[in-house]
C-alpha positions as CSV (number, residue, x, y, z in Angstrom):
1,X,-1.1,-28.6,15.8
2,X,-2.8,-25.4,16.2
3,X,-3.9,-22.5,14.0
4,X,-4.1,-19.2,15.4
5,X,-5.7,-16.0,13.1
6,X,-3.8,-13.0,13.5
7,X,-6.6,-10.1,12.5
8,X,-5.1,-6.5,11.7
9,X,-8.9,-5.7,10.2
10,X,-11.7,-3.5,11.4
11,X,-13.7,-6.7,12.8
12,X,-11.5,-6.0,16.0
13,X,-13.0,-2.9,16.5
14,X,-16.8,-4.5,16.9
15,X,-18.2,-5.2,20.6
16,X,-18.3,-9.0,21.1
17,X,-15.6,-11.9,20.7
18,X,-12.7,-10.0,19.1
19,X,-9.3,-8.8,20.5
20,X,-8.8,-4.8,20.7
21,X,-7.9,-3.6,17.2
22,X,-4.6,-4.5,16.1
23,X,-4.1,-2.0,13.8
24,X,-3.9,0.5,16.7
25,X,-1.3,-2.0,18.7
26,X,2.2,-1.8,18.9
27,X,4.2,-5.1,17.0
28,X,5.4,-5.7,20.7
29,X,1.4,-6.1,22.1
30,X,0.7,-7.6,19.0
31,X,3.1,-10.6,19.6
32,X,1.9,-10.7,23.3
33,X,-1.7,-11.2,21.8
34,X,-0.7,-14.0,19.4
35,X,1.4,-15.8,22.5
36,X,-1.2,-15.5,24.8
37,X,-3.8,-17.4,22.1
38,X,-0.9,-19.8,21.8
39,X,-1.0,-20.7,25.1
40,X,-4.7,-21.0,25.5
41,X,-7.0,-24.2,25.2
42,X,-8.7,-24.8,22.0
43,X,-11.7,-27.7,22.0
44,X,-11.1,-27.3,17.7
45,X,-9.7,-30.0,15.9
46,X,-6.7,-29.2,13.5
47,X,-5.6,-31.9,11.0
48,X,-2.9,-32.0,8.6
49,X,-4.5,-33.1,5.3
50,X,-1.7,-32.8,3.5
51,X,1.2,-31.1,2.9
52,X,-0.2,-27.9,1.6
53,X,-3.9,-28.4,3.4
54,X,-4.9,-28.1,6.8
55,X,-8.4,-28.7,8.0
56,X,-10.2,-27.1,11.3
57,X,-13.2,-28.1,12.8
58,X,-15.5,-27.5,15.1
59,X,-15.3,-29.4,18.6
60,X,-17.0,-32.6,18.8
61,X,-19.5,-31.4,21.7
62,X,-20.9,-28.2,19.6
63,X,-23.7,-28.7,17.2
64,X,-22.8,-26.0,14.9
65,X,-21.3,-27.6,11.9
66,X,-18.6,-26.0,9.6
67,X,-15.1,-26.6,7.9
68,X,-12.0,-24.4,7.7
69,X,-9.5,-25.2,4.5
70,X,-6.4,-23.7,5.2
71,X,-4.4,-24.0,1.3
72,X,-0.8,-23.0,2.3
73,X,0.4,-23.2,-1.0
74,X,-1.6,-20.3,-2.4
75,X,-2.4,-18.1,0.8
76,X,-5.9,-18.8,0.9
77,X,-8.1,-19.9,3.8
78,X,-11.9,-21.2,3.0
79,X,-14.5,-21.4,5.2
80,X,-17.9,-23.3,5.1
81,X,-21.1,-22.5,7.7
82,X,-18.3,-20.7,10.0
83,X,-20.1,-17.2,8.7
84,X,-23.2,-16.6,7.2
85,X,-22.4,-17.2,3.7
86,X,-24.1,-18.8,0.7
87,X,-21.4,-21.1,0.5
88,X,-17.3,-21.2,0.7
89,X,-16.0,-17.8,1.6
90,X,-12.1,-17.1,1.1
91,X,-10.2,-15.3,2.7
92,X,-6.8,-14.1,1.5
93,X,-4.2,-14.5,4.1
94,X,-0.6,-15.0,4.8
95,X,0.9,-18.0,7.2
96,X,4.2,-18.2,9.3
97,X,4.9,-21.1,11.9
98,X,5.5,-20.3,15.4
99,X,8.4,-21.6,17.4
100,X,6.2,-24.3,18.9
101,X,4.6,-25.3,15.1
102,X,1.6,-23.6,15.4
103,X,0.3,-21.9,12.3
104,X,0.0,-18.2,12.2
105,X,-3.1,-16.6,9.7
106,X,-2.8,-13.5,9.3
107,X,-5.6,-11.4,7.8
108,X,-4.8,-9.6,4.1
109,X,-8.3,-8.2,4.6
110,X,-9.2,-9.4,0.5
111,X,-12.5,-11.9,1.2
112,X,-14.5,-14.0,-1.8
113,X,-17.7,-14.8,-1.3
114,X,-18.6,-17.3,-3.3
115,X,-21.9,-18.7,-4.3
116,X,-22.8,-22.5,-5.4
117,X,-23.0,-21.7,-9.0
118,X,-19.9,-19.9,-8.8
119,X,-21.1,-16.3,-8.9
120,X,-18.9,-14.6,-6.4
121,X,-18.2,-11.0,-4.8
122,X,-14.7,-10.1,-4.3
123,X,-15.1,-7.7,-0.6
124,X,-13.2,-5.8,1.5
125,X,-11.2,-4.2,-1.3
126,X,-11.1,-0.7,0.5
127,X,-10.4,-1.8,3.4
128,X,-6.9,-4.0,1.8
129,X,-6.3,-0.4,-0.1
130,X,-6.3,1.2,3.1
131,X,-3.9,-1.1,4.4
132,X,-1.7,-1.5,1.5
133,X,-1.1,2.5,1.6
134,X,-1.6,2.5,5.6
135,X,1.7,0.5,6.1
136,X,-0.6,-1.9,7.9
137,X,0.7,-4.7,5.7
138,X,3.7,-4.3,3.4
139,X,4.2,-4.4,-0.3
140,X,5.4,-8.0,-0.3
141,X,2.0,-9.0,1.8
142,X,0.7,-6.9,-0.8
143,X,1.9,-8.6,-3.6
144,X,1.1,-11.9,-2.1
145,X,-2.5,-10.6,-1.5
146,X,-3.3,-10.0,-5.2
147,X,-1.5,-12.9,-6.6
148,X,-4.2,-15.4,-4.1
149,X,-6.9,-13.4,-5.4
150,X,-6.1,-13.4,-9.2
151,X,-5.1,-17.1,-9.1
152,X,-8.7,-17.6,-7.4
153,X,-10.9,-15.1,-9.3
154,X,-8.9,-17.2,-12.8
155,X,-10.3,-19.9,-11.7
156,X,-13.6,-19.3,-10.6
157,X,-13.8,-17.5,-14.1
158,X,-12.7,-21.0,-15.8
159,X,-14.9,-23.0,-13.4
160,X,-11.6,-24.8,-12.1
161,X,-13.4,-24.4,-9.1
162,X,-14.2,-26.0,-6.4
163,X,-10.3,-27.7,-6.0
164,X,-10.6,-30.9,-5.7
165,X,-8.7,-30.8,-2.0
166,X,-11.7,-28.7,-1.1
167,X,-14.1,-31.4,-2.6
168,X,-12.0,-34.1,-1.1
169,X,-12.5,-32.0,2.5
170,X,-15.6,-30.7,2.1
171,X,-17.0,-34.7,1.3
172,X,-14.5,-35.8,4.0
173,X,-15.6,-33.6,7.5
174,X,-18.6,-31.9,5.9
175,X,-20.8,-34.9,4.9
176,X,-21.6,-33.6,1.4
């Protein structure tokens, strides 16, 4: 298994480890960019937690430690020590399976950051406005954007978070 992360956000515009910006790229280089990560080696580990879960990790040889919770059921990906955050940090996202299995993300720019006493910061909203009127996704990513987001700030408002498959990975791969 493998997860690839299909950015259409400014990030790919920054000097360093990022593809060219896909929002300037036809859906033809697009496609060529997601195949060509496809086909490339990747030292992270993917497992299948469960049905609707999927866990990355770092490879075994880097130091760096962090977890990537990937909740298919309600397009949301959470990250732990991957960024410089206070704690998890969601990001809203789509998926799709490639031909070979692999798991598609694709960015719907929407990010919370969230703290450990659950204070959290929805960001990025101008930039998913921009790309909801852009055209850069459509209404039905759209759609699916703000329904992750509402179903996540609810429960962060109702303390029904952290889920208990983040707990469950979190203790699992993160040690704590």
């Amino acid at each position: 298994m493998k997860i690839i992360w299909h950015h259409v956000g400014r990030e790919h515009g920054r000097v360093g480890d990022y593809a060219p910006d896909l929002r300037l790229n036809t859906p033809h280089r697009i496609e060529e960019y997601i195949s060509d990560k496809l086909s490339g080696s990747s030292e992270n580990r993917y497992i299948r937690y469960d049905s609707n879960t999927l866990v990355e990790l770092p490879p075994i040889c880097v130091e760096q430690r962090w977890i990537i919770v990937y909740c298919l059921d309600c397009n949301l990906q959470f990250s732990l020590g991957y960024k410089p955050h206070p704690w998890w940090l969601a990001d809203v996202v789509s998926y799709r399976r490639s031909e070979a299995g692999e798991f598609i993300v694709r960015d719907l720019f929407l990010d919370v950051e969230i703290d450990e006493d659950l204070q959290y910061r929805v960001l990025d909203r101008e930039d998913f406005e921009f790309a909801a009127t852009s055209g850069i996704i459509d209404s039905f990513e759209a759609d699916l954007a703000l329904v992750a987001l509402d179903r996540l700030v609810q429960d962060l408002d109702s303390k029904a978070f952290p889920w208990p498959s983040l707990v469950e990975a979190q203790r699992t791969y993160w040690g704590t």
